[in-house]
N, C-alpha and C positions, 0 to 999 in steps of 0.2 A: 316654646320652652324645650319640647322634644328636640327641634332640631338645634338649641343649644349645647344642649347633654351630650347630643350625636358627636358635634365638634370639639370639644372638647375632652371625648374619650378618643377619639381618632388622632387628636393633637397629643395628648398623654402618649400614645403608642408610637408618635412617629419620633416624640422627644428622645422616648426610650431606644428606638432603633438605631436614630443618629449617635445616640452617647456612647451605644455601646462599640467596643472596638470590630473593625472588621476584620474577620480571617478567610484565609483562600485557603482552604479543604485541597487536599487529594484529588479529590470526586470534582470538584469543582475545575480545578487547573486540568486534568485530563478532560474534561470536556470540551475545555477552552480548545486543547490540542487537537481533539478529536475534528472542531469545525476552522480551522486556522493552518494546521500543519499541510506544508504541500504534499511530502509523503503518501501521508494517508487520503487527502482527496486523489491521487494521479492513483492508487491500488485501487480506490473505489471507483473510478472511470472505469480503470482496466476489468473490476469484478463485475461492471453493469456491459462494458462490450463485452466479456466471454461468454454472459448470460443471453447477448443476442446473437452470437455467433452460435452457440446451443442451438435456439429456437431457428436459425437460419438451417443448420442441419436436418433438422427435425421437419422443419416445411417441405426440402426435399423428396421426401419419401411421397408427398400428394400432389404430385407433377407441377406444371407452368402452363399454364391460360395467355393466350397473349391473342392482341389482335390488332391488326396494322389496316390502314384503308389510305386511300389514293384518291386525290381527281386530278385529272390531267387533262390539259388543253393542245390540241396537236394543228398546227396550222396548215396540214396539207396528209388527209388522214389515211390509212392504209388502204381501204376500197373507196373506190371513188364511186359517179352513181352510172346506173347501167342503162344504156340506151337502144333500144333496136328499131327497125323499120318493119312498115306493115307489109310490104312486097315476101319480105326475109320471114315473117310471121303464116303467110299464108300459104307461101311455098311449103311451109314443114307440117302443115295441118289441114284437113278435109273440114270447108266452112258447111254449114248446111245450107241447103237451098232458099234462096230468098237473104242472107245474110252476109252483109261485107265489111269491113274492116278499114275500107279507102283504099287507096292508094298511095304507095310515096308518101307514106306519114312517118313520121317518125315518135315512139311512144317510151315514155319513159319509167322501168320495171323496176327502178332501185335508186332512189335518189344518192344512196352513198352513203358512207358515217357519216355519224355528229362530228365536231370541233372537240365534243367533251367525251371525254370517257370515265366513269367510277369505276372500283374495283376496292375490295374490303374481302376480308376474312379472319373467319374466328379457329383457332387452334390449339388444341390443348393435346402436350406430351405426357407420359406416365411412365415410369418406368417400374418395368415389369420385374428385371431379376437383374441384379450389382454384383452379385460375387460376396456380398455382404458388406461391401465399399459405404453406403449409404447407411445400414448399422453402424459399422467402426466409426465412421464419422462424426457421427452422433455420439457416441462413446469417448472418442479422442477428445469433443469440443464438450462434454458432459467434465472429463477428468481437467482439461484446462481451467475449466469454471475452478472447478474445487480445488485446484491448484490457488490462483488469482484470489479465491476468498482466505483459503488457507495463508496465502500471505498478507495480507491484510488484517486477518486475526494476530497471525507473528508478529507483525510490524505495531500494532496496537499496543499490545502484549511489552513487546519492546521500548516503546516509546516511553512506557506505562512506566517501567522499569529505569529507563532514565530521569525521566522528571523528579522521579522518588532518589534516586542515586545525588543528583544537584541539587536539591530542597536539604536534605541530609548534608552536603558540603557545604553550602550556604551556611546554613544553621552552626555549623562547628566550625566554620573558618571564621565568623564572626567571633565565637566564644572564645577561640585562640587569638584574633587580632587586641577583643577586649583583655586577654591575658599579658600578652607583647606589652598590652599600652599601659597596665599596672605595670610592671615589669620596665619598662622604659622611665619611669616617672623614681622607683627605686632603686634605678644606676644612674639617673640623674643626681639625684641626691649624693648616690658614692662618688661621682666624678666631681661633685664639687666643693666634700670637704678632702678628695685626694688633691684637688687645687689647692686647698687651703695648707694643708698639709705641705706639698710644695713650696708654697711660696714660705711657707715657714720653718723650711729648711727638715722636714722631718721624715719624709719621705724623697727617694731618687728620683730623678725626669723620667729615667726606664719604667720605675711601677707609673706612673703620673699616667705617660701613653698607653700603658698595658690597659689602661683603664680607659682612655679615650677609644684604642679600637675595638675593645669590648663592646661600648656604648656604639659604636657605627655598626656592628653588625648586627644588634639588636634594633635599629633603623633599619638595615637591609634587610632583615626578614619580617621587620613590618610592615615593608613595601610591598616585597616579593606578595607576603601573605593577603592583603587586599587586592594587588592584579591578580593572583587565583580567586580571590571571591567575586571578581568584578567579572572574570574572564565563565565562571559557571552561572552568573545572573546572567549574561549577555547570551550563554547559551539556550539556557530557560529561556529568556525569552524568544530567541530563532526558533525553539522549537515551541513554543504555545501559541508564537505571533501574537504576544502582548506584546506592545513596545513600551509602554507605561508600568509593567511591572514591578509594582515596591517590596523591595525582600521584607519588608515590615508585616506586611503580612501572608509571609508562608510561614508552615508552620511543619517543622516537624514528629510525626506521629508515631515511629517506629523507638519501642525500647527495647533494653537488653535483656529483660526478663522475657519476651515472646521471642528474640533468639535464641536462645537457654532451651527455651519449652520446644522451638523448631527443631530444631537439631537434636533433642537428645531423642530422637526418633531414628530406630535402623536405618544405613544407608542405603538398605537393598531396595525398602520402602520407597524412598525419590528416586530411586532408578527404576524401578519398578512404572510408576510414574509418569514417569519422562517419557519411558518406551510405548506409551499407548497411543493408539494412531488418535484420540482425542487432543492430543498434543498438536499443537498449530504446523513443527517444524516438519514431525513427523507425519502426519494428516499432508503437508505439500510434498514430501518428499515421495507416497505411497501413490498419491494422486499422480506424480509427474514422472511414477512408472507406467502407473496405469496408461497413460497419454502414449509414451512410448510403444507400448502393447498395441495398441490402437491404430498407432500410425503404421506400424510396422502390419496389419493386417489390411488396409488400405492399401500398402504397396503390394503384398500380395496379390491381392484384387486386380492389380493395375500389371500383370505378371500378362506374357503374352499368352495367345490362343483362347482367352477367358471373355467371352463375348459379354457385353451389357446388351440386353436386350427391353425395349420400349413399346410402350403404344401411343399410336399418332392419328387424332381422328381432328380435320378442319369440316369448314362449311364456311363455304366463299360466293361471294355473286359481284358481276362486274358486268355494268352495261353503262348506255350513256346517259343514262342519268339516275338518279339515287332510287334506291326500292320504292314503289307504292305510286310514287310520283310519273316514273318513264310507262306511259301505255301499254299494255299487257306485258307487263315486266314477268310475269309469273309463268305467261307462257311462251316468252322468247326463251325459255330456258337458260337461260344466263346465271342459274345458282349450282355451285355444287358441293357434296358432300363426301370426304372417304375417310377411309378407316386404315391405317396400316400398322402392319407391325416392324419396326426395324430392330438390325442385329449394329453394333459398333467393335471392334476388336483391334488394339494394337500389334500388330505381326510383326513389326522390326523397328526399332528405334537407336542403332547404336550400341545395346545393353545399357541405354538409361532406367527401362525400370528394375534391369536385375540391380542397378548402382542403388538404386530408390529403395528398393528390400534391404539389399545388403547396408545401408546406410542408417533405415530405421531399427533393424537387426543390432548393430553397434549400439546405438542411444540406448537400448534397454540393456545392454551390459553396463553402460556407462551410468543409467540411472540407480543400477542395483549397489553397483559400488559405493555410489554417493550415499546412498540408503546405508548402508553396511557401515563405513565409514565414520558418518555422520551419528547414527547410534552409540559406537566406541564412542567417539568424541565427548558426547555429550556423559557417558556412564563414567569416563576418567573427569572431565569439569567437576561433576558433581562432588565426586571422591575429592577433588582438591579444594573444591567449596569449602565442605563440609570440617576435611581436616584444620582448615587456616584458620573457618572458625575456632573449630574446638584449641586449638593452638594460641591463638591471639583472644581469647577467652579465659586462661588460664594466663596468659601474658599480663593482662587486664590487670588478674586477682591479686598478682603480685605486685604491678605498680601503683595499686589502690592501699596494698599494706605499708607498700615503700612511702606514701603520699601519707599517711595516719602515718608512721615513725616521725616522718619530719614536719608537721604540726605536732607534736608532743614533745617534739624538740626545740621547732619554735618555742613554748610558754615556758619551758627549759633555762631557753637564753632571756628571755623578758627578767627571768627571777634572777638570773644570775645580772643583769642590769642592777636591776634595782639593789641587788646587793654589793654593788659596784665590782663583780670578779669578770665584765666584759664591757664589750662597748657596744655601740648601734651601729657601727660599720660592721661587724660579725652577724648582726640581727640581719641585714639587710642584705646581705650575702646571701645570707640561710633561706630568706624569702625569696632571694629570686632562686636561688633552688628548689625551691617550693612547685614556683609557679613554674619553672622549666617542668618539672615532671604532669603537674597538671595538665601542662601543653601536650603533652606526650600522651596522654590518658587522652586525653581530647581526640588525637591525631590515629591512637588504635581504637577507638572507639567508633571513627569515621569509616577506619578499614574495616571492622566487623560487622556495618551497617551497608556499605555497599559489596561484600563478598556475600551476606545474607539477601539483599534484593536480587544479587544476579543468581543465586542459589535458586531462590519461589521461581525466577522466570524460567530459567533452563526446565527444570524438575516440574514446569506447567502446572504450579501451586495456587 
């Protein structure tokens, strides 16, 4: 009986979940983007190598281990083996009495190398003193890192700020195509009692056409206006990598009362804002001086007469055959051990490394300007955000009052219908003036929403 109950409430829940409409959230579609957009996975490759080129730096500074071994087989080996006679043995040596050695023998004191030879050694370098080459280094691929992330937070950031830019023109190219196609359905109507009219002689051919290409161009920007809504779903979807995506359900979430409240905020405040190195643009621009700094102390380093100085300690053994194994391997002394210090220094190259200073030397002029530059930039953006808003904000107000005149002028002409002092060609004039301005409220309502997203992204909101 329990587990009646169980399926039955679990059935309840799923009825409810399927009936209810689907919506794709903001939150939702940037996620979509965050794991689909190549952009953003090819920055985060780039931010996971400069996080190993870091730690490649960094290893540096605790020298290199390395150890290489050999055997080799020689078919004809460098000593051969040594033979002498007893005559030649006894000549050079006082035998004692009673002891001989033979004669004319010949006795064999060194059979010669093996066929095989081993040879192995273990060595580890360290370096002592860089010039601080191996710091800057570490520094340089430290500041690239946070450059690579830094742009991947931009690029995020960015993205963020387009999907929201195309959800908002979706949304209102729809509302305007649905205005067009009211709007088409009443010049249909006028085109076809100005037929009637025509043909009953009450009206000219000239008004007749005036009115057919009226009606064509209110075609042509119903066309127009759906390849732009088709042409920014097609974008959303290149950049979410949905290819299924149904505009049905996006939904737009941005109103004009939190632009209202956005902006009636000093502009000093978003530039204020803007300029703080928590800022993605600026955080990359600060970082890829700093790189600059780095590299250019590195070539320093690499300046002549500036010795790098190491230490080199192996331990090597090479005999004919592998330790432990060849017979008193331990005391043919065949293993050795040193210790040395070396110096490395470039003395002449051309002036490639004064070019190599001189070169990183420019980049950090070049990166400061970008910095300098790029601040202005962004402090004038914002000022023109901000004004177009408030501009096209009060633009708004007036074709929201223009829009209430002519609905109260519509029920105007209904009364005056019905009292017979007009006719329903005049009504239906008046309404597509109507919806002309609607369309228009539509259309700066669309500019106020995407001058307001790239406002929060600049000003790092």
């Amino acid at each position: 009986m329990k587990k009646i109950v169980a399926f039955s409430v679990i059935l309840m829940i799923s009825i409810s979940l399927f009936s209810a409409p689907f919506i794709l959230t903001k939150d939702a579609l940037v996620s979509a983007i965050m794991l689909n957009n190549s952009d953003i996975i090819t920055l985060q490759q780039k931010a996971i190598q400069s996080d190993l080129d870091e730690k490649k730096a960094r290893a540096s500074r605790y020298g290199t281990l390395e150890a290489t071994m050999g055997y080799q087989y020689m078919a004809e080996p460098l000593i051969g083996p040594i033979i002498t006679n007893t005559d030649t043995i006894a000549s050079q040596i006082t035998l004692p009495a009673g002891v001989s050695i033979g004669e004319n023998q010949f006795i064999t004191l060194y059979e010669g190398m093996e066929n095989y030879q081993f040879s192995s050694e273990l060595s580890y370098t360290l370096p002592l003193f860089t010039w601080g080459k191996i710091s800057s280094s570490i520094e340089l691929y430290s500041s690239l890192k946070n450059v690579y992330h830094e742009q991947l937070r931009e690029k995020s950031e960015e993205i963020i700020s387009e999907a929201s830019s195309l959800i908002s023109t979706i949304y209102h190219l729809n509302t305007i195509i649905a205005l067009l196609q009211e709007e088409r359905k009443i010049a249909d109507q006028i085109l076809v009692i100005a037929h009637n009219s025509f043909n009953a002689g009450m009206s000219t051919s000239l008004s007749y056409k005036e009115s057919e290409l009226q009606f064509f161009e209110l075609d042509e920007s119903i066309i127009t206006t759906i390849y732009q809504k088709e042409e920014a779903l097609s974008a959303l979807k290149m950049l979410s990598g949905m290819e299924s995506l149904d505009e049905a359900i996006l939904r737009d979430e941005i109103t004009l009362e939190e632009i209202a409240i956005f902006v009636s905020q000093p502009t000093k405040n978003f530039i204020e804002n803007a300029l703080k190195n928590d800022n993605a643009i600026i955080g990359a621009l600060e970082n890829a001086e700093s790189a600059s700094i780095a590299a250019y102390k590195v070539a320093q380093g690499s300046l002549y007469g500036k010795p790098d100085l190491a230490l080199h300690v192996s331990v090597g053994y090479g005999g004919s055959r592998l330790p432990f194994i060849e017979t008193d391997w331990f005391g043919q002394d065949d293993y050795t051990f040193n210790v040395s210090i070396g110096m490395k220094s470039v003395l002449f190259d051309g002036k490639k490394a004064f070019t190599e200073a001189n070169k990183a030397l420019s980049e950090i002029k070049i990166q400061k300007a970008k910095s300098i530059d790029t601040k202005r930039k962004i402090s004038l953006q914002i000022e023109q955000y901000i004004d177009e808003i408030h501009s096209d904000l009060r633009l708004l107000s007036l074709l929201n009052q223009k829009s209430s005149i002519l609905e109260e002028k519509t029920l105007l002409i209904e009364r005056e219908i019905k009292e017979g002092f007009s006719d329903n060609v005049k009504l239906m004039t008046h309404q597509i003036a109507l919806i002309t301005e609607r369309i228009r409220v539509e259309q700066l309502i669309l500019k106020i929403k995407i001058a307001y997203i790239s406002l929060r992204h600049i000003a790092n909101i």
